[in-house]
C-alpha positions as YAML, in Angstrom:
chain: A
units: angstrom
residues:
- id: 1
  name: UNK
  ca: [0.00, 0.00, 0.00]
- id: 2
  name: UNK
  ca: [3.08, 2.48, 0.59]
- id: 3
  name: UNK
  ca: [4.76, 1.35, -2.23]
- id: 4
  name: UNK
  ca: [1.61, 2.02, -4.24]
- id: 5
  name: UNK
  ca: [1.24, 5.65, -2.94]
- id: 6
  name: UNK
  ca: [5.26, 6.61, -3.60]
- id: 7
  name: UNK
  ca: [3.95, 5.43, -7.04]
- id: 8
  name: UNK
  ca: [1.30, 7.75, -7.01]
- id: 9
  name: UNK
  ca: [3.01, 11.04, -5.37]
- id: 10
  name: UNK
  ca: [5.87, 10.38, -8.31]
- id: 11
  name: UNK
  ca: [3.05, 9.90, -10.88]
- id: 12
  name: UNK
  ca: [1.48, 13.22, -9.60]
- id: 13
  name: UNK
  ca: [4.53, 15.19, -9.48]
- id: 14
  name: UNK
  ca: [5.13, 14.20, -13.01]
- id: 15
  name: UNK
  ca: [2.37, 15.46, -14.03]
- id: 16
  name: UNK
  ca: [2.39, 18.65, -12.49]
- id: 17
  name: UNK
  ca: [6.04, 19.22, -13.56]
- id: 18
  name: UNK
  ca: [4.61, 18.71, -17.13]
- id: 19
  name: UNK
  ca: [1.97, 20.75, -16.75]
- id: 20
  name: UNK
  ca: [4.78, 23.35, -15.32]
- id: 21
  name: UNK
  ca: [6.85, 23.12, -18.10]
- id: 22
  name: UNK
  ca: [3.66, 23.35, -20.89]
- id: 23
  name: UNK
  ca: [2.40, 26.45, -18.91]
- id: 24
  name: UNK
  ca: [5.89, 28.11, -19.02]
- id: 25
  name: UNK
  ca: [6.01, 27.27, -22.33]
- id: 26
  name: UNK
  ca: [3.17, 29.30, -23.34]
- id: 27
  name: UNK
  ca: [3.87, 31.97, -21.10]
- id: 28
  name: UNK
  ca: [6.95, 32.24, -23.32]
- id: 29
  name: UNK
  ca: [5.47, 32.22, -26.51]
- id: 30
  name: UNK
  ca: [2.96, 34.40, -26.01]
- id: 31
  name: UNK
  ca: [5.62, 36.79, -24.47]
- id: 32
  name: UNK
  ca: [7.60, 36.40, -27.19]
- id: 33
  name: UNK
  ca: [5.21, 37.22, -29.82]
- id: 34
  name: UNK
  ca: [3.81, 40.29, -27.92]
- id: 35
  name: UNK
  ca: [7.11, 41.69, -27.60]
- id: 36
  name: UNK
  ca: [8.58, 40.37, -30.63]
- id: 37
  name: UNK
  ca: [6.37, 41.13, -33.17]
- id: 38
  name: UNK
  ca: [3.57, 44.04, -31.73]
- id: 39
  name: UNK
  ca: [6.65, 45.69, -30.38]
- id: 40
  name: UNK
  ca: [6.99, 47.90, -27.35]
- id: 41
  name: UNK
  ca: [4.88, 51.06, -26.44]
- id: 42
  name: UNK
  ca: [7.49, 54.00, -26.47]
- id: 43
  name: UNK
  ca: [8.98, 55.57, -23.48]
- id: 44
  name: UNK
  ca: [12.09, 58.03, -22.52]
- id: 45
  name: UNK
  ca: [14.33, 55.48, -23.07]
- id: 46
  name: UNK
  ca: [12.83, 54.82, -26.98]
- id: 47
  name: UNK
  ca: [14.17, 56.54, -30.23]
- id: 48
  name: UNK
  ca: [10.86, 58.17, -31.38]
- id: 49
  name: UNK
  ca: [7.51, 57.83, -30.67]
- id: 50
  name: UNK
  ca: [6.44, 57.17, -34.03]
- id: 51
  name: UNK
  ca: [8.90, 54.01, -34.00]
- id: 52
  name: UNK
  ca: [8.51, 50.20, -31.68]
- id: 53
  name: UNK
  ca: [11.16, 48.73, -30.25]
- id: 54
  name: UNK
  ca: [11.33, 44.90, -31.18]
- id: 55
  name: UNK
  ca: [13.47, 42.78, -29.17]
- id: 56
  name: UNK
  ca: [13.97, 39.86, -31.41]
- id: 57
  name: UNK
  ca: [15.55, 43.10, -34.35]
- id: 58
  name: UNK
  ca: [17.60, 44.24, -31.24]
- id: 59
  name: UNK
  ca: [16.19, 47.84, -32.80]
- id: 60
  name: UNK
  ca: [13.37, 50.19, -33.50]
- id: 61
  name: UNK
  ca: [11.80, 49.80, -37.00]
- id: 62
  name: UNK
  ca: [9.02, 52.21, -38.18]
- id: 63
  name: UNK
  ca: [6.87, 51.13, -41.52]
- id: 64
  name: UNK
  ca: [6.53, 53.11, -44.56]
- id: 65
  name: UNK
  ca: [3.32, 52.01, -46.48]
- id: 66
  name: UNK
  ca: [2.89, 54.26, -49.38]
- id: 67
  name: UNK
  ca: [5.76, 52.84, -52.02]
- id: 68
  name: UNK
  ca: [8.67, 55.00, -53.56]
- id: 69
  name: UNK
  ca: [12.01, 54.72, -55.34]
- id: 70
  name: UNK
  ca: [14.89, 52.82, -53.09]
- id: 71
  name: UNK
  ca: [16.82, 56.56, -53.07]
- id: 72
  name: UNK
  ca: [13.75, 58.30, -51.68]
- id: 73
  name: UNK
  ca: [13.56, 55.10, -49.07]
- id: 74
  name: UNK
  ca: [16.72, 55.95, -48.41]
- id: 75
  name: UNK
  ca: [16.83, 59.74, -47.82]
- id: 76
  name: UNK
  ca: [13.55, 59.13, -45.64]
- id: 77
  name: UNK
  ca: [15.11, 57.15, -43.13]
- id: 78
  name: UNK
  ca: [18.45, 59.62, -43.08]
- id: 79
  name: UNK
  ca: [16.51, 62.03, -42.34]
- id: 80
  name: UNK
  ca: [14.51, 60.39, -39.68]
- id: 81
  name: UNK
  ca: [17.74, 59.39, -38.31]
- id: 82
  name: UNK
  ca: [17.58, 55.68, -39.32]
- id: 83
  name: UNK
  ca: [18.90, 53.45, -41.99]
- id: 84
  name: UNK
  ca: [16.76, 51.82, -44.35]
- id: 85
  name: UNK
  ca: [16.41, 48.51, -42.87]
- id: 86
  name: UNK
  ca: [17.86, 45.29, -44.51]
- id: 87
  name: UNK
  ca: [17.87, 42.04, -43.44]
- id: 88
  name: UNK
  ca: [21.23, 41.68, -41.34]
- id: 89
  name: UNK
  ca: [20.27, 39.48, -38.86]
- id: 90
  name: UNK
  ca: [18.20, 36.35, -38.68]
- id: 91
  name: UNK
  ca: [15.56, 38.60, -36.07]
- id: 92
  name: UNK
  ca: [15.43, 41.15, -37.69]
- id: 93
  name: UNK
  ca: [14.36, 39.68, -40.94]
- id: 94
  name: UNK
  ca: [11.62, 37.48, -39.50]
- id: 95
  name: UNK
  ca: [10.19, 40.74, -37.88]
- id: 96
  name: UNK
  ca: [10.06, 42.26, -41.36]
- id: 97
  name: UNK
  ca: [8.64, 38.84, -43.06]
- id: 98
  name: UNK
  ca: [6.30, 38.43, -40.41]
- id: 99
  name: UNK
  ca: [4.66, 42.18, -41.05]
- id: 100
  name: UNK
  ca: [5.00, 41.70, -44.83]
- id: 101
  name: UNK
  ca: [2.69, 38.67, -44.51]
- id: 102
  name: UNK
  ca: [0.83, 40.03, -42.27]
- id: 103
  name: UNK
  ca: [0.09, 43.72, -44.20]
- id: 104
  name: UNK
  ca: [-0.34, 41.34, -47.18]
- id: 105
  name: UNK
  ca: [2.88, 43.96, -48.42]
- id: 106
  name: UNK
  ca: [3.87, 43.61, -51.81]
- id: 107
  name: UNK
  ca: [8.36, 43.11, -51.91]
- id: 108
  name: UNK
  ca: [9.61, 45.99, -50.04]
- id: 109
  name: UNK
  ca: [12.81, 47.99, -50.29]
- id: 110
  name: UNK
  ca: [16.07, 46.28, -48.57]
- id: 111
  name: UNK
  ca: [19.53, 48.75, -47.87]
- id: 112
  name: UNK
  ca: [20.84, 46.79, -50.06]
- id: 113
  name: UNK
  ca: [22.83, 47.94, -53.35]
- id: 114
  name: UNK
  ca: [25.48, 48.66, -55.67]
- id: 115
  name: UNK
  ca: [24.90, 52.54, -56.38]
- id: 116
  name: UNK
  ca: [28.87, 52.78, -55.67]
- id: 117
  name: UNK
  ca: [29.91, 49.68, -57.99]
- id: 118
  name: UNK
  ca: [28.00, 47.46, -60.18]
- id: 119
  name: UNK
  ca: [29.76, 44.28, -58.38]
- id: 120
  name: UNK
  ca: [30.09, 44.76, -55.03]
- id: 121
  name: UNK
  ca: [26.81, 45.00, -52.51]
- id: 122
  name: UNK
  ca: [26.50, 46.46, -48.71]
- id: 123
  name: UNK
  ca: [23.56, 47.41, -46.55]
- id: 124
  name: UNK
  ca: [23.10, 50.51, -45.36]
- id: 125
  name: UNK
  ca: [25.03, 49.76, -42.31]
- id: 126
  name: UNK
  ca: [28.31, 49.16, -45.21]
- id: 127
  name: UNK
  ca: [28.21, 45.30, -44.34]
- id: 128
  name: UNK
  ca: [29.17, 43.55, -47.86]
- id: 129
  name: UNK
  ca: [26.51, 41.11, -48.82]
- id: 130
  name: UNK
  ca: [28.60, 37.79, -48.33]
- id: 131
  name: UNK
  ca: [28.44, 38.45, -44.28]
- id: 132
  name: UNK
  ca: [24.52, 39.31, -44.85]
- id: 133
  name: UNK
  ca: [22.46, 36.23, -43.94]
- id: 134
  name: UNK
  ca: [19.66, 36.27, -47.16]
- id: 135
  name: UNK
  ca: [18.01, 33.80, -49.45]
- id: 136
  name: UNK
  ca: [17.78, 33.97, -52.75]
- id: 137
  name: UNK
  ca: [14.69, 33.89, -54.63]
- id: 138
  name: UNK
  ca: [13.84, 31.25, -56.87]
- id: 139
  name: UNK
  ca: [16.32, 32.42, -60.24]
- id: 140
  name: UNK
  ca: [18.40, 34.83, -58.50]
- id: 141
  name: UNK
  ca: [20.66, 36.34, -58.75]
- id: 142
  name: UNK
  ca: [19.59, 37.63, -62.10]
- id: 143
  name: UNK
  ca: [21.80, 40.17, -63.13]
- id: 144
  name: UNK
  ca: [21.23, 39.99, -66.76]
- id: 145
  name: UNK
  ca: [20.44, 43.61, -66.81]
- id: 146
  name: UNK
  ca: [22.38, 46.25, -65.53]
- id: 147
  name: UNK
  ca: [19.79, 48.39, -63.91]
- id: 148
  name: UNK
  ca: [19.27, 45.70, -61.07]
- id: 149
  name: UNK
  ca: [21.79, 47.03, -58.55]
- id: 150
  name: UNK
  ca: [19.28, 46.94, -55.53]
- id: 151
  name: UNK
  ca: [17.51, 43.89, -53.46]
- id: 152
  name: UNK
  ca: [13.98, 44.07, -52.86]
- id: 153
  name: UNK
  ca: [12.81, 41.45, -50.02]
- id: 154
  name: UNK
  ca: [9.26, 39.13, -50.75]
- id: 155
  name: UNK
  ca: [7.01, 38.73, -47.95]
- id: 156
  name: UNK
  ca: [8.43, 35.41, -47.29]
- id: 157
  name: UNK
  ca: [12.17, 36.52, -46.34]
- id: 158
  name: UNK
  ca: [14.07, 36.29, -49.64]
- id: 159
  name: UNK
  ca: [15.65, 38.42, -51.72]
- id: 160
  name: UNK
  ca: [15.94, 39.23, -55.14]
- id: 161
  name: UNK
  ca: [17.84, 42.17, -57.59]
- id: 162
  name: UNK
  ca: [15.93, 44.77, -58.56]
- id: 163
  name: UNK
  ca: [15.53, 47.63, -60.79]
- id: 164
  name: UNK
  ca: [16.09, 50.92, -58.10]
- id: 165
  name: UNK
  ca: [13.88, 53.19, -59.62]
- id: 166
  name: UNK
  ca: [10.97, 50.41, -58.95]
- id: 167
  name: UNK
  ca: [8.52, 52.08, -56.01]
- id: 168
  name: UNK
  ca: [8.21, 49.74, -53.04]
- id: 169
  name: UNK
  ca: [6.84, 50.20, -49.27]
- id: 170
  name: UNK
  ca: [9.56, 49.85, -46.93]
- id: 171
  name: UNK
  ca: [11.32, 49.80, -43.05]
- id: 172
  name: UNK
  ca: [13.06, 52.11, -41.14]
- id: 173
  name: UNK
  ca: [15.33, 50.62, -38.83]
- id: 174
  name: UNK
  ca: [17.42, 52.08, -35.56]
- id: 175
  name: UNK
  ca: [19.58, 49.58, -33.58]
- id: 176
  name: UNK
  ca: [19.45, 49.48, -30.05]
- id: 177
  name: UNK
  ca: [23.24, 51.09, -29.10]
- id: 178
  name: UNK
  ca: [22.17, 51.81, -25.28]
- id: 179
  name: UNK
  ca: [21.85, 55.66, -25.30]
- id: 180
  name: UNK
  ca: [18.86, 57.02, -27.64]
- id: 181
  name: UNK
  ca: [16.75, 58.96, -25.37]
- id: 182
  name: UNK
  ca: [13.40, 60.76, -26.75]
- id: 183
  name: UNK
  ca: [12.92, 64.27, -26.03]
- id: 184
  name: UNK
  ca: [9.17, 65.76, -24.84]
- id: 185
  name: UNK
  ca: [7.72, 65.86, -28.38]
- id: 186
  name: UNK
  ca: [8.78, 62.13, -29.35]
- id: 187
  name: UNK
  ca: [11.54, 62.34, -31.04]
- id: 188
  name: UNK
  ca: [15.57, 61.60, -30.53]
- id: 189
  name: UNK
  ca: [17.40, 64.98, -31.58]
- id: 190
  name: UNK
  ca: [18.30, 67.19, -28.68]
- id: 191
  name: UNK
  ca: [19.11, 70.49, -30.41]
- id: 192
  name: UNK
  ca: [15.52, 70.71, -30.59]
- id: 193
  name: UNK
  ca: [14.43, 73.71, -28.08]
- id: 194
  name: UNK
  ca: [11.47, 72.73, -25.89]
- id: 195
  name: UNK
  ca: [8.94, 76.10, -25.20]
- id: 196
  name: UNK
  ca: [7.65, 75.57, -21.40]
- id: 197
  name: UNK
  ca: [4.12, 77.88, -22.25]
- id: 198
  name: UNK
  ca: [3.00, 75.57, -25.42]
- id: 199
  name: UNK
  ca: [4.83, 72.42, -24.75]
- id: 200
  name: UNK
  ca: [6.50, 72.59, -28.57]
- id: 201
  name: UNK
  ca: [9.80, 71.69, -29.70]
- id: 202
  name: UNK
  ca: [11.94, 73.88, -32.08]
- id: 203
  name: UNK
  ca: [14.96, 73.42, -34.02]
- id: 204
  name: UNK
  ca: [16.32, 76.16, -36.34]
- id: 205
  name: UNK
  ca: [18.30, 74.20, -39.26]
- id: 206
  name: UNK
  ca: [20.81, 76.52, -40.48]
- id: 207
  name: UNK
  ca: [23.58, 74.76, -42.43]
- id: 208
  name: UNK
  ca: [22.70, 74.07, -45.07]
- id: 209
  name: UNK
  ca: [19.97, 75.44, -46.06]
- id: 210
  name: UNK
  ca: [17.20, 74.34, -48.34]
- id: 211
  name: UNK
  ca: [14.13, 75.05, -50.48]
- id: 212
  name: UNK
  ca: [10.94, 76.08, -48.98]
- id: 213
  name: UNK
  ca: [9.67, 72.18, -50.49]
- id: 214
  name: UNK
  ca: [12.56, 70.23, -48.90]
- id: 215
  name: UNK
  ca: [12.43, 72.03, -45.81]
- id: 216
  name: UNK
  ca: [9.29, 70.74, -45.47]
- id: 217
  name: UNK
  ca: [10.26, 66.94, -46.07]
- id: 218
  name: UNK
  ca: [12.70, 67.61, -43.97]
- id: 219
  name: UNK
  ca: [10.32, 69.10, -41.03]
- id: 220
  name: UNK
  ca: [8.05, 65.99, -41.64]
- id: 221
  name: UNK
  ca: [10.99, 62.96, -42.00]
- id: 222
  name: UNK
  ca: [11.64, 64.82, -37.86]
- id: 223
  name: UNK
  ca: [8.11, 64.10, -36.98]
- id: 224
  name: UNK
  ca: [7.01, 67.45, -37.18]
- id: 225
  name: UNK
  ca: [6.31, 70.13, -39.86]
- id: 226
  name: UNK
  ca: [7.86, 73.89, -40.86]
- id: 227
  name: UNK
  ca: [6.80, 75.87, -37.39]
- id: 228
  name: UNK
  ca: [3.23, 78.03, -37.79]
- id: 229
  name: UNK
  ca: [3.40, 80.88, -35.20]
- id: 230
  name: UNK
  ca: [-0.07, 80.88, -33.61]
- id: 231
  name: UNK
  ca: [0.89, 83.96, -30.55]
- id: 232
  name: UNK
  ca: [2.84, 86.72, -30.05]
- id: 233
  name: UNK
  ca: [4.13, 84.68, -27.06]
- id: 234
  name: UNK
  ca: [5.13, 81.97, -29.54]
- id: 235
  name: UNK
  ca: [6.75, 84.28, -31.60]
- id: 236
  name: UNK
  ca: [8.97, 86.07, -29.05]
- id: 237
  name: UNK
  ca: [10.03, 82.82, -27.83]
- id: 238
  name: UNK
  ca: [10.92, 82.03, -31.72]
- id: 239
  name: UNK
  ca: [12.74, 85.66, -31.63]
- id: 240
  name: UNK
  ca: [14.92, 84.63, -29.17]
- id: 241
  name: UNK
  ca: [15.94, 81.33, -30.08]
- id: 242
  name: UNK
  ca: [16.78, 82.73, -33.74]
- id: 243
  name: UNK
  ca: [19.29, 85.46, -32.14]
- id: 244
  name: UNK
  ca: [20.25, 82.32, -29.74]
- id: 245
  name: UNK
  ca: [21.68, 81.06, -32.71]
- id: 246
  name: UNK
  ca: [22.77, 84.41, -34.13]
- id: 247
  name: UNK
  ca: [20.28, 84.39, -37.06]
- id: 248
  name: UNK
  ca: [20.12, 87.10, -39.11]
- id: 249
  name: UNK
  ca: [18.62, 86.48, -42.35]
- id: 250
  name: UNK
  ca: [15.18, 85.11, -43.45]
- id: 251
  name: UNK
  ca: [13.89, 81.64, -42.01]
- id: 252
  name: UNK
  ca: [11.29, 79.35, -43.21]
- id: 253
  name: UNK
  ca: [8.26, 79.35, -41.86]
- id: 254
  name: UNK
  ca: [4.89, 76.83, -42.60]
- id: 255
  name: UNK
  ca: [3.02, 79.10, -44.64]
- id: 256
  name: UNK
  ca: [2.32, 79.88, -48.40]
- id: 257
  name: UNK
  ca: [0.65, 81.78, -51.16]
- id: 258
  name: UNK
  ca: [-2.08, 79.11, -51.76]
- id: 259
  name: UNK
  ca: [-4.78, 81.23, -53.52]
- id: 260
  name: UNK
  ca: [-2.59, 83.59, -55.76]
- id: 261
  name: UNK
  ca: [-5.43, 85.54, -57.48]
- id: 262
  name: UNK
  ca: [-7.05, 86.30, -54.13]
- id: 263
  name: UNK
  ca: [-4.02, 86.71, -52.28]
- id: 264
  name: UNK
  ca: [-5.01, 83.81, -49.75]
- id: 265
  name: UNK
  ca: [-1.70, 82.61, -47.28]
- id: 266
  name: UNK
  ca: [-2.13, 79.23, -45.85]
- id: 267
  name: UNK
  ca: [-0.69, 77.52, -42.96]
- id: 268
  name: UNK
  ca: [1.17, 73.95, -43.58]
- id: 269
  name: UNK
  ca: [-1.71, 72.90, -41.11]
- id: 270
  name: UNK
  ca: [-4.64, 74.16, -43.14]
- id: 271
  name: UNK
  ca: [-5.88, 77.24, -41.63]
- id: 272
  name: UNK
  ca: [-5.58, 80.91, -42.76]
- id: 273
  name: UNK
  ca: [-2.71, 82.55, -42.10]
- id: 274
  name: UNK
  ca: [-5.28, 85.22, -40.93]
- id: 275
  name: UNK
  ca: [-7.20, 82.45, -38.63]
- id: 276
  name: UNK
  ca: [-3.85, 80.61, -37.28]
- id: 277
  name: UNK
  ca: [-2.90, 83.39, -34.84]
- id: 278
  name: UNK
  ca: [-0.41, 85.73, -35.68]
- id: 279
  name: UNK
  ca: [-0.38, 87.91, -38.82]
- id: 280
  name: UNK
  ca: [2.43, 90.33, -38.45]
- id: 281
  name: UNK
  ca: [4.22, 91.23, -41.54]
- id: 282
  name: UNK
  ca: [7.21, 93.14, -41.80]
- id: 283
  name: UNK
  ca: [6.66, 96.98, -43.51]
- id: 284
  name: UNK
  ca: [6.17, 96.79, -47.05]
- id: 285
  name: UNK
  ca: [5.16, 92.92, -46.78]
- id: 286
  name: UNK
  ca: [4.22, 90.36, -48.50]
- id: 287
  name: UNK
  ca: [5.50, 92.55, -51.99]
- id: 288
  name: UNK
  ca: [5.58, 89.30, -54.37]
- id: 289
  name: UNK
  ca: [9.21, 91.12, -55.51]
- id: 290
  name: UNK
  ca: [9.94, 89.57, -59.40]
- id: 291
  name: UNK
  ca: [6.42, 87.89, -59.08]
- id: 292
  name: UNK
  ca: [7.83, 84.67, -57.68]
- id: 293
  name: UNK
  ca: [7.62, 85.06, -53.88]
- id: 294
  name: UNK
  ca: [5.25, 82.22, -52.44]
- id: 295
  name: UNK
  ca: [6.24, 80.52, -49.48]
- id: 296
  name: UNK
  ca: [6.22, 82.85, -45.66]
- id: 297
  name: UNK
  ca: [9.38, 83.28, -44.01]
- id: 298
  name: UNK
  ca: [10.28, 85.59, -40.68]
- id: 299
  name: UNK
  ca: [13.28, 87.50, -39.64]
- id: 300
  name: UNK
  ca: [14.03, 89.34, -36.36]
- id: 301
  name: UNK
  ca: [14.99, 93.09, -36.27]
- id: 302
  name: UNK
  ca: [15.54, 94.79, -32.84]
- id: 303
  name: UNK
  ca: [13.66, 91.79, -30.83]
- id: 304
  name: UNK
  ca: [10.75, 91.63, -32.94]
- id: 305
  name: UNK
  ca: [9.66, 88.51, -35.09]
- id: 306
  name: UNK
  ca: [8.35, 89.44, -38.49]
- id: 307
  name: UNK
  ca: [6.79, 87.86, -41.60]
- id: 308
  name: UNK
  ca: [8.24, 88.32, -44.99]
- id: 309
  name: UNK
  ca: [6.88, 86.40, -48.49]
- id: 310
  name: UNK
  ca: [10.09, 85.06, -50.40]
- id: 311
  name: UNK
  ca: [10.79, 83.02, -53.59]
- id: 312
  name: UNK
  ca: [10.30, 78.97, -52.57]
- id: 313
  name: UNK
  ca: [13.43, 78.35, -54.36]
- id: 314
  name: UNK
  ca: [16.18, 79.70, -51.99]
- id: 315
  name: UNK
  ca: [18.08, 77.41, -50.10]
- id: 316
  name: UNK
  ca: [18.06, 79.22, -46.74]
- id: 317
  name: UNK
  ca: [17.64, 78.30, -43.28]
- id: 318
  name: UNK
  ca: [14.05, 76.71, -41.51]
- id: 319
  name: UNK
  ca: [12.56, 76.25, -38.59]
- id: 320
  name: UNK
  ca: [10.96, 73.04, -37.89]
- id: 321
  name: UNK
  ca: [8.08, 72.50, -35.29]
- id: 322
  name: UNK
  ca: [7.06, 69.20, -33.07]
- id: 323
  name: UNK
  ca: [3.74, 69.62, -31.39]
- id: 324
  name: UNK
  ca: [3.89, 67.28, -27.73]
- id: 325
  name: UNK
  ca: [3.12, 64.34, -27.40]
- id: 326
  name: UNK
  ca: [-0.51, 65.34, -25.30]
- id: 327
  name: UNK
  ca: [-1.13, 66.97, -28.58]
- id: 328
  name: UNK
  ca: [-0.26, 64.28, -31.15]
- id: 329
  name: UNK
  ca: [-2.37, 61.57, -29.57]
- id: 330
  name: UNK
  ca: [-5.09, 63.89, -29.25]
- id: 331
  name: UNK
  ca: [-4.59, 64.87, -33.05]
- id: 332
  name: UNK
  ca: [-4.52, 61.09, -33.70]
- id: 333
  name: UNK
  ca: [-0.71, 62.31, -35.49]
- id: 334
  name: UNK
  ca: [0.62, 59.08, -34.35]
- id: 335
  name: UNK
  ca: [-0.26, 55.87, -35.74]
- id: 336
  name: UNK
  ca: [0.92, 52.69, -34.37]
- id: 337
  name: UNK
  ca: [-0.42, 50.19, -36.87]
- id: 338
  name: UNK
  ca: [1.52, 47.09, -36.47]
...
């Protein structure tokens, strides 16, 4: 009868190290595909609020639906401070395969290419492609014309050459090095200025400068947009940071001529330049000098913040704008879709 219960008690204890072990197991898993593949909620310690951090990538990766060429890809992620993501690890390819499948995505854009030499391959990291871990597509590498010097990736992890002017949806990707820290409007870049009485972030971009057009791809790769002054307040704290910085000449603002015959300016955020707040033109402005001055600028003489119309095509100096982060999620500006 003892003997029979030691059976038992070992019998039992089996069992409920099994069930142990099967429970752990799917603990596990489902950790590991919440974390792994939904990624994790940003924080102060994440690289920008519009980007997840996924363990199993060891980075931050941020989707790009709508499709363009691989050297627009490119300059997108540069200037959100990112690489365009390629797969150079075993995670962080399944974490791209698994969202292509998922999205139902077409073959997206890899870092991969030749622009430099028609042989020789590297990511955008400048890892050569033998020390890249990728399969080839059924019939590739087909090289047999010479316009093929970048590698597109198929929903199901392989790769294949590929014409670069072809428009494809693609990744953003930001390792993990241990010291990215997000500011109070979501993003990574501390130059930009933070004003205590509306919350906003600022960053004047001086050198170099750029058209009124790729100032505002610029403003928008940052999270953000070309600042709209909306208060006198707002504008003397704009005042000072420009002679901060020892600006002297005209800045970019997020306003432009949008209804020429009636004279109509329009904010970057869709109001009137008359309805957004602040209206104060310097004397003899907006003068349309040479009848090519569309886009709103500002300058600062003696302490005070003026506007000034000016021709789109000068490459000149900007200020960008990043509402907080209250005010994004409110706005519904940031999308975490995957």
């Amino acid at each position: 009868m003892i003997s029979l219960c030691l059976c038992c008690a070992r019998v039992n204890m089996s069992v409920l190290i099994f069930f142990l072990a099967i429970c752990t197991w799917t603990a596990n898993a489902a950790s590991t595909k919440v974390s792994d593949f939904r990624g994790e909620p940003a924080d102060n310690r994440s690289f920008r609020v519009d980007y997840k951090f996924y363990p199993l990538a060891n980075g931050w990766l941020k989707l790009h639906r709508i499709p363009v060429s691989w050297s627009e890809a490119r300059l997108t992620c540069l200037l959100e401070g990112s690489l365009l993501a390629s797969p150079i690890s075993e995670g962080l390819t399944e974490v791209m395969m698994k969202f292509a499948q998922e999205l139902k995505l077409p073959h997206i854009h890899t870092g991969i290419q030749s622009m430099a030499s028609g042989e020789d391959y590297f990511s955008s990291e400048g890892i050569p492609l033998d020390r890249i871990p990728i399969t080839w597509a059924a019939g590739q590498p087909d090289n047999s014309k010479s316009k093929k010097r970048c590698l597109a990736m198929t929903p199901q992890g392989e790769v294949e050459l590929t014409d670069c002017e072809d428009t494809r949806p693609f990744f953003c990707y930001k390792k993990n090095d241990g010291v990215i820290t997000m500011n109070e409007c979501g993003y990574h870049d501390k130059t930009y200025q933070v004003d205590p009485a509306t919350g906003h972030c600022y960053k004047l971009h001086q050198n170099p400068g750029l058209t009124w057009h790729l100032a505002l791809t610029t403003c928008s790769a940052e999270g953000g947009n070309l600042a709209v002054i909306n208060s006198d307040a707002e504008a003397n704290f704009i005042a000072k940071l420009a002679d901060k910085q020892n600006e002297k000449e005209w800045v970019y603002l997020g306003f432009y001529l949008w209804y020429r015959e009636r004279k109509l300016w329009q904010t970057v955020d869709g109001k009137l330049l008359k309805d957004a707040g602040f209206e104060r033109w310097r004397q003899g402005e907006p003068n349309n000098m040479n009848g090519q001055e569309f886009c709103g600028s500002f300058g600062v003489k003696n302490g005070e913040l003026t506007l000034n119309d000016i021709d789109c095509n000068y490459r000149i100096s900007f200020l960008c704008e990043i509402p907080s982060l209250k005010e994004q999620y409110s706005k519904n500006l940031i999308s975490h879709q995957y």
